[in-house]
C-alpha positions, 0 to 999 in steps of 0.5 A: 855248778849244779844248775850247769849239770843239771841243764847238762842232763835235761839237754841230753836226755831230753830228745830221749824223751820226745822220741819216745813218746813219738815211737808210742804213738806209732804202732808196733812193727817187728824188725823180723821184715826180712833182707832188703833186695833178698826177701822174696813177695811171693815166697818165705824163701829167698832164691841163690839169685836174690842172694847173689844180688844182694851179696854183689850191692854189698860188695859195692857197699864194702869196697866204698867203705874200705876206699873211704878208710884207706884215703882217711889212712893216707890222709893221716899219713901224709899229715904226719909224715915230715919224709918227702917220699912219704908224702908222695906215697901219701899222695899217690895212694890217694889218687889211686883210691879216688881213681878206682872209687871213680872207677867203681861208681862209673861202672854201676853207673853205666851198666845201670843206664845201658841195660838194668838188667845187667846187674841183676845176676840171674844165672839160674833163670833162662828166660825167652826171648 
């Protein structure tokens, strides 16, 4: 029983370890590098431009996320449920989570391969053409 726990507590503790010594070998670099798609290069300050393009790739991230969970909700529902209407409802929430994920990745998708631009939202900046 104690050589059980004992291998227990090695495995466990054991990838602690190697990481360990790996991150000592690399050199130190502070996790204050700034917001990805929001620091700006050449400045400390970044502009409402660069917010507003990194709070819409969020968005995108959340409403994945909320997509993800409510299919998983529905999932849990329609396994639980014996009531035939709630199967359907079970069924029909998950089609329509699937279609607006689809809806939303097609979106990105397409603005992205029609013009790159079209997601940058740069409404300060007028530019000449």
């Amino acid at each position: 029983m104690n050589l059980r726990i004992g291998i227990i507590v090695i495995l466990l503790t054991l990838p602690t370890i190697v990481m360990g010594q790996q991150s000592a070998l690399q050199k130190y670099e502070p996790l204050a590098i700034g917001i990805p798609g929001v620091t700006d290069t050449r400045s400390d300050r970044p502009t409402l431009v660069q917010y507003l393009n990194a709070l819409f790739s969020l968005l995108i991230a959340i409403a994945a996320v909320l997509a993800v969970i409510r299919i998983v909700a529905a999932g849990f529902q329609y396994m639980t449920t014996d009531a035939w209407g709630s199967k359907e409802e079970a069924v029909s929430t998950i089609r329509a989570v699937v279609i607006g994920l689809i809806v939303l990745i097609l979106s990105t998708v397409i603005l992205k391969t029609l013009n790159p631009d079209l997601l940058n939202l740069d409404i300060l900046q007028f530019r000449d053409t």
